[in-house]
DOVO-993169 format. One record per residue (C-alpha): residue in three letters; residue number from 1; x, y, z. Coordinates in steps of 0.2 Angstrom, whole numbers. Example, Ala and Ser with C-alpha at 12.3 -4.5 7.8 and 13.67 -1.06 7.14 Angstrom:
(r ALA, 1, (62, -22, 39)),
(r SER, 2, (68, -5, 36)),
REM end
This chain:
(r UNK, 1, (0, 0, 0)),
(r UNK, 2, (15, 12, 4)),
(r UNK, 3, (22, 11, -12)),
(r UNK, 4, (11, 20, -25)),
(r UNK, 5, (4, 32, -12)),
(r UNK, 6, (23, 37, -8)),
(r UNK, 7, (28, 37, -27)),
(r UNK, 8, (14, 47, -31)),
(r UNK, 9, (19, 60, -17)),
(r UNK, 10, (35, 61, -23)),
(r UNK, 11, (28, 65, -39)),
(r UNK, 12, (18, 81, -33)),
(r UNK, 13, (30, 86, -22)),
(r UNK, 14, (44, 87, -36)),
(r UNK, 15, (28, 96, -49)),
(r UNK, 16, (26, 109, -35)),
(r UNK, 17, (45, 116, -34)),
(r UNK, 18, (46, 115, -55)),
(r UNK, 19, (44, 130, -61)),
(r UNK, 20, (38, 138, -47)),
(r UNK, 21, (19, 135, -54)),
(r UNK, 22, (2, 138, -44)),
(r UNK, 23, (-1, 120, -42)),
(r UNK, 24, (-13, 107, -31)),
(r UNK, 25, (-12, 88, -28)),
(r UNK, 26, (-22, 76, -16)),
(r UNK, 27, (-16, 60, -13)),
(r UNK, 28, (-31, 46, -4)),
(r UNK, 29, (-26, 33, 7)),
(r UNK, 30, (-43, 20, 1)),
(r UNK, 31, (-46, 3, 9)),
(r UNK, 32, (-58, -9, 20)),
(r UNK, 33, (-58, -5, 42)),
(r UNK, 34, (-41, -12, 46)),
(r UNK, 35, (-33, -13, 30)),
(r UNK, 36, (-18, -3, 39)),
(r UNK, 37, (-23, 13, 30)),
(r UNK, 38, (-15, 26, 45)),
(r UNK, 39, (-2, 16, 48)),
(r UNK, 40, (2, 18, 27)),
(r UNK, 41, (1, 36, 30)),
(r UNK, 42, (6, 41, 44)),
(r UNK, 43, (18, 25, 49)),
(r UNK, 44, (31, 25, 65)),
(r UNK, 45, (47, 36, 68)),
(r UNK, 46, (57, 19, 63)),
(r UNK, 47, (45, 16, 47)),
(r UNK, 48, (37, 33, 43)),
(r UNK, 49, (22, 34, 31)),
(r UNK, 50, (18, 41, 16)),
(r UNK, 51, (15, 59, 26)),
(r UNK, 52, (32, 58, 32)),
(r UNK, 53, (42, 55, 19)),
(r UNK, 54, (31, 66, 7)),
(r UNK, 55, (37, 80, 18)),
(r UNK, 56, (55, 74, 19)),
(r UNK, 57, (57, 76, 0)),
(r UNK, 58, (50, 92, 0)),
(r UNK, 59, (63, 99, 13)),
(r UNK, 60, (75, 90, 3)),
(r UNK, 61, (71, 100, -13)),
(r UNK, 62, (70, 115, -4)),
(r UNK, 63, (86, 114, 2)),
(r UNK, 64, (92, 112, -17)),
(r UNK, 65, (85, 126, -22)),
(r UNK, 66, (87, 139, -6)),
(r UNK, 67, (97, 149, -18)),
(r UNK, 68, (82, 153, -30)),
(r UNK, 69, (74, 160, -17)),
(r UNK, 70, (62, 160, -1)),
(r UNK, 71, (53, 147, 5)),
(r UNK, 72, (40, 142, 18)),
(r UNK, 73, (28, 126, 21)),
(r UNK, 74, (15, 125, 32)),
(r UNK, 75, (5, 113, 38)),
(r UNK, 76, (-13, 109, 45)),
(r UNK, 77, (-22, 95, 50)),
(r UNK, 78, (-42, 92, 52)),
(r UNK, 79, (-55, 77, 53)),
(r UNK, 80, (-70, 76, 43)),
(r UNK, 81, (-83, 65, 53)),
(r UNK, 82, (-102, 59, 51)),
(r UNK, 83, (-101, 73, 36)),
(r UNK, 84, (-94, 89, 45)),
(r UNK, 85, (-78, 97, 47)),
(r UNK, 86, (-77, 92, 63)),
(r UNK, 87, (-58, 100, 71)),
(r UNK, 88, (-44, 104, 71)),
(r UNK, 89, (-32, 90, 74)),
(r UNK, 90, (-16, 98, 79)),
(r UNK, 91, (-27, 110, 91)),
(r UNK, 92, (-42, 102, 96)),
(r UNK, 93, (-58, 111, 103)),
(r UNK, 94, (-56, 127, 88)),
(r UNK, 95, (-71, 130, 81)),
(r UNK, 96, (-70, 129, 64)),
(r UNK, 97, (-82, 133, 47)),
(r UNK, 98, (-80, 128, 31)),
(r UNK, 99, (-83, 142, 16)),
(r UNK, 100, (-82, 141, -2)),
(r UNK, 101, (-76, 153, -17)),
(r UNK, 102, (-69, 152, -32)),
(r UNK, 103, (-54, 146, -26)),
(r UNK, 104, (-62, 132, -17)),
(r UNK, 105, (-65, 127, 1)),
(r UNK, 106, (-59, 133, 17)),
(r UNK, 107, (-58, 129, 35)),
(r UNK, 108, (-57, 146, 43)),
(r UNK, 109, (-49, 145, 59)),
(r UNK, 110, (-39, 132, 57)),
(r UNK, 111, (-21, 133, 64)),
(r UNK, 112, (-9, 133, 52)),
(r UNK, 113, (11, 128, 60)),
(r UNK, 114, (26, 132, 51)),
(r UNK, 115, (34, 116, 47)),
(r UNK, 116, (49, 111, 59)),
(r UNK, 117, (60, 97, 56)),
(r UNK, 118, (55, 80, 52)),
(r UNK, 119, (56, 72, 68)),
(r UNK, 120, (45, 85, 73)),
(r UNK, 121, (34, 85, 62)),
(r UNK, 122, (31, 64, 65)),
(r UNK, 123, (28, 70, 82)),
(r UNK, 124, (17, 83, 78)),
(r UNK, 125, (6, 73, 67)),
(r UNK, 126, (7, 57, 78)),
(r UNK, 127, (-2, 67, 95)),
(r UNK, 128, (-14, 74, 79)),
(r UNK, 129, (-20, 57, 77)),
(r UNK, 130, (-22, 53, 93)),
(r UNK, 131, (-37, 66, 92)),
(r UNK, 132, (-44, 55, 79)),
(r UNK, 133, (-62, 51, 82)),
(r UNK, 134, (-59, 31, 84)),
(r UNK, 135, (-71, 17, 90)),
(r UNK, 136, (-66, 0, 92)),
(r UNK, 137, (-77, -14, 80)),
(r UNK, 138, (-75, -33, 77)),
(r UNK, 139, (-61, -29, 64)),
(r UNK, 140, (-51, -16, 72)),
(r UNK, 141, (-50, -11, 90)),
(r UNK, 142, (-44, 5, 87)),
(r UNK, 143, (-55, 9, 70)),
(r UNK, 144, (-55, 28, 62)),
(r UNK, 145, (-73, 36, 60)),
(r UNK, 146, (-66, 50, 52)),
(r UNK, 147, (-55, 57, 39)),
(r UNK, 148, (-40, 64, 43)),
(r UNK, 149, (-34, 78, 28)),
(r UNK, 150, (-16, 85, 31)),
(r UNK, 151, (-13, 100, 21)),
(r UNK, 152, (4, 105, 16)),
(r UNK, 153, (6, 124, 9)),
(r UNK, 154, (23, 129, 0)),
(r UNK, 155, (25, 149, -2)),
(r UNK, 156, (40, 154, -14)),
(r UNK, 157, (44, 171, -13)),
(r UNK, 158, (56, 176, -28)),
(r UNK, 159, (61, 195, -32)),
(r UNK, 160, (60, 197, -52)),
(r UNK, 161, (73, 209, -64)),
(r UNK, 162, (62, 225, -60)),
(r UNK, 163, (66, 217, -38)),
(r UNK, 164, (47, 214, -36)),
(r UNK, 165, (45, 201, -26)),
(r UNK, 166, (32, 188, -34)),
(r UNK, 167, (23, 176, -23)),
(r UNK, 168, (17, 158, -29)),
(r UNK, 169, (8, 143, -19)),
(r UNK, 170, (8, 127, -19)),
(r UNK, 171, (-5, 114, -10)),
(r UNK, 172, (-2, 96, -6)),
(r UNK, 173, (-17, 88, 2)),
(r UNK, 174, (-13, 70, 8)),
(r UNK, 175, (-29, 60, 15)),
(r UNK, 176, (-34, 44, 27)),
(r UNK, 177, (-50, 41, 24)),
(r UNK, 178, (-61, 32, 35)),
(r UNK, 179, (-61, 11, 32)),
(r UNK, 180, (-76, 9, 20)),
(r UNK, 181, (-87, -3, 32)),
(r UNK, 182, (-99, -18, 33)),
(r UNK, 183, (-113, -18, 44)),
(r UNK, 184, (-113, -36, 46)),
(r UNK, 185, (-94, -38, 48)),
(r UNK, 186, (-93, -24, 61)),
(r UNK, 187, (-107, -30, 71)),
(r UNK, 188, (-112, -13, 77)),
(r UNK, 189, (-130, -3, 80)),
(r UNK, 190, (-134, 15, 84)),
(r UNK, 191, (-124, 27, 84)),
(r UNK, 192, (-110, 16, 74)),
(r UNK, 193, (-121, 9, 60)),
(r UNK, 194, (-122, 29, 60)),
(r UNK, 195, (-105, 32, 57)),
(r UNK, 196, (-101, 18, 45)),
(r UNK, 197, (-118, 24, 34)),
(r UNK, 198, (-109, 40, 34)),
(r UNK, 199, (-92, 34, 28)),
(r UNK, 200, (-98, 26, 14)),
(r UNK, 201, (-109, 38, 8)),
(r UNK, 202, (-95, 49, 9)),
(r UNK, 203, (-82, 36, 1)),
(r UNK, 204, (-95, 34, -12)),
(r UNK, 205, (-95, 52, -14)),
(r UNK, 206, (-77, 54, -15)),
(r UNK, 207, (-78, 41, -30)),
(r UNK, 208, (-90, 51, -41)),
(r UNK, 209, (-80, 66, -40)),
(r UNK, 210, (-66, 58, -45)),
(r UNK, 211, (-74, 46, -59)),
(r UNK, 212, (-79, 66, -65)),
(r UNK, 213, (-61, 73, -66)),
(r UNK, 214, (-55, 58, -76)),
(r UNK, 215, (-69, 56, -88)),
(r UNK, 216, (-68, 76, -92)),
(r UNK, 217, (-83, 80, -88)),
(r UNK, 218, (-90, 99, -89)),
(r UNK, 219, (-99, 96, -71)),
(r UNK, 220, (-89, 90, -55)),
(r UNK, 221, (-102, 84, -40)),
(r UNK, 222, (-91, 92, -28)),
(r UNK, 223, (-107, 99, -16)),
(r UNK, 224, (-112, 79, -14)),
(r UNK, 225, (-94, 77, -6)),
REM end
């Protein structure tokens, strides 16, 4: 499971830095309740994820190109749960509220931190996850009900022949999604038959927005996700 998601962060990471373009790239962390989604993307500080090592690359291409100009990455990290933006992972119990415009969606009021070095930033995202909403099921005694969406913004800041200073962005979004769930394999009711409706419909979502983007079409259902 690591090894696609982390190629395909490598891939975004390295897009973002050439040419200094204004780009965006997601990458999704899919698969069944216990398939060993965070643990993929998040990992250890023996065996980091795909998160982790995303980020590592990035510092490491900045650092190659430190002489072109100034850079700054941040980070942010937020659970979606049972539909809603639910909080802020790295400073839980800030209200937040998600508004759209033509530039997309935003959590306003989420903290964003300067990124510090990697081992840091490990530790950083490993107490986010502990914030995690998590419920224990017949498959998994520790099992996500949310998805957790780490943000990773890289600001260059460049002074052209005429010494203005041009500013361009970059936005790597890197996603666990919840484990897509069966009723009859978690053997739960209520509030948790609740939570697992939710994440499918949300997966299923997810999937038709997707399924959009690649057959080219002119409308994307992003309101239904």
């Amino acid at each position: 499971m690591t090894a696609p998601g982390w190629a395909t962060g490598v891939n975004v990471g390295e897009c973002k830095l050439h040419g200094y373009a204004i780009l965006q790239g997601s990458v999704f962390c899919y698969g069944a309740t216990g398939a060993g989604k965070t643990y993929a993307m998040l990992g250890t500080m023996e065996n980091p994820g795909v998160m982790v090592l995303a980020i590592k690359d990035l510092f490491t291409k900045i650092r190659q190109r430190s002489c072109d100009g100034n850079h700054v990455v941040q980070l942010s990290y937020l659970e979606v749960y049972n539909e809603t933006v639910r909080g802020d992972l790295l400073s839980p119990g800030r209200p937040l509220v998600l508004r759209g415009d033509k530039q997309g969606f935003v959590a306003t009021g989420l903290t964003q931190y300067r990124a510090y070095p990697i081992d840091e930033v490990m530790a950083l995202l490993q107490q986010g996850n502990l914030n995690r909403t998590t419920e224990p099921t017949c498959v998994n005694k520790t099992s996500s009900q949310s998805h957790a969406i780490l943000q990773v913004v890289i600001e260059y800041k460049v002074k052209d022949a005429s010494m203005n200073i041009n500013i361009r962005v970059g936005k790597l979004s890197m996603i666990d999604l919840a484990g897509s769930e069966r009723a009859l394999a978690t053997y739960q009711r209520t509030l948790r038959s609740l939570e697992g409706a939710n994440i499918n419909r949300s997966l299923l979502a997810l999937s038709s927005c997707i399924n959009a983007l690649v057959e080219g079409k002119k409308h994307i259902p992003y309101s239904i996700a």
